[in-house]
N, C-alpha and C positions, 0 to 999 in steps of 0.2 A: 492488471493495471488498465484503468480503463481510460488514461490519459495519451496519444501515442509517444513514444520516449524522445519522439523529432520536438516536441513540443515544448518540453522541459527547460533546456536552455531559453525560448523566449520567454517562457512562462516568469525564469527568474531574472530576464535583465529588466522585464517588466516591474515585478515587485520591489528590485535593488531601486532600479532607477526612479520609480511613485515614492520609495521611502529616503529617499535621497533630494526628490524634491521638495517635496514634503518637512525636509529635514528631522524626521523621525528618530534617524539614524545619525552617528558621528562617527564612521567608520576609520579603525584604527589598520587597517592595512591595507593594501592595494588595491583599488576596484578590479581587477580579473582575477584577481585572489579571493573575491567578499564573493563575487559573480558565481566562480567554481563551487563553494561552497555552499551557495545559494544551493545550488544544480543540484552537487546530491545531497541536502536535507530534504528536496522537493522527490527527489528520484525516489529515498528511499522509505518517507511517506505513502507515497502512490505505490509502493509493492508491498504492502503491509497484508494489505488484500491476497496478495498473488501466496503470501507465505503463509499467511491463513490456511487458504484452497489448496497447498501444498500438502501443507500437514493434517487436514483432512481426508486428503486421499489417502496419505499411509496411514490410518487412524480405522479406515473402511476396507483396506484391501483387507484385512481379518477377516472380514466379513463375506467375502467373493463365496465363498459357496453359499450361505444362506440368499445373497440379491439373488445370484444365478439360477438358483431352487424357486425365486419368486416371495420368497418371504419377507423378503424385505424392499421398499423402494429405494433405489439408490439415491435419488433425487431428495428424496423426501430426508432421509439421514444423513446423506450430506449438510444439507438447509439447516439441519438440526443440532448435526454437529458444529459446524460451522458458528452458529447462533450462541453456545453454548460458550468454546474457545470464546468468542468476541467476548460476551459477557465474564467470561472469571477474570479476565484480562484489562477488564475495562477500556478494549482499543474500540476507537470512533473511525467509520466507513464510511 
């Protein structure tokens, strides 16, 4: 996550409260309720990435004797995997 997670709660009373004055929104329950909720749709947005680069690592430890032996970049097939997961998945980073 490249947001730090201290950041998250302002980030969303920011957005509550622009769509709120804004009047965008007609919230049908409690603003610390709408706020929370805010928190983690934003929290777990921002670790999409984090679950990506998860499952790429276990995706590559297969591979640990070949990087090891030099045959392979691990950087490079990470990148690649990585690229690959986002795209059949269609998630936006």
């Amino acid at each position: 996550m490249r947001v730090p997670k201290t950041w998250v709660p302002l980030i969303a009373k920011k957005v509550v409260d622009d769509l709120l004055v804004k009047k965008m929104i007609a919230p049908k329950v409690a603003a610390d309720e709408l706020l929370t909720e805010t928190e983690k749709l934003i929290l777990e947005e921002l670790m999409v990435e984090d679950r990506v680069n998860d499952e790429v690592r276990e995706i590559l430890k297969k591979y640990t004797g070949e990087i090891e032996k030099g045959r392979l970049d691990y950087r490079r097939m990470f990148e690649l995997t990585k690229k690959k997961i986002i795209e059949e998945r269609g998630i936006v980073i």
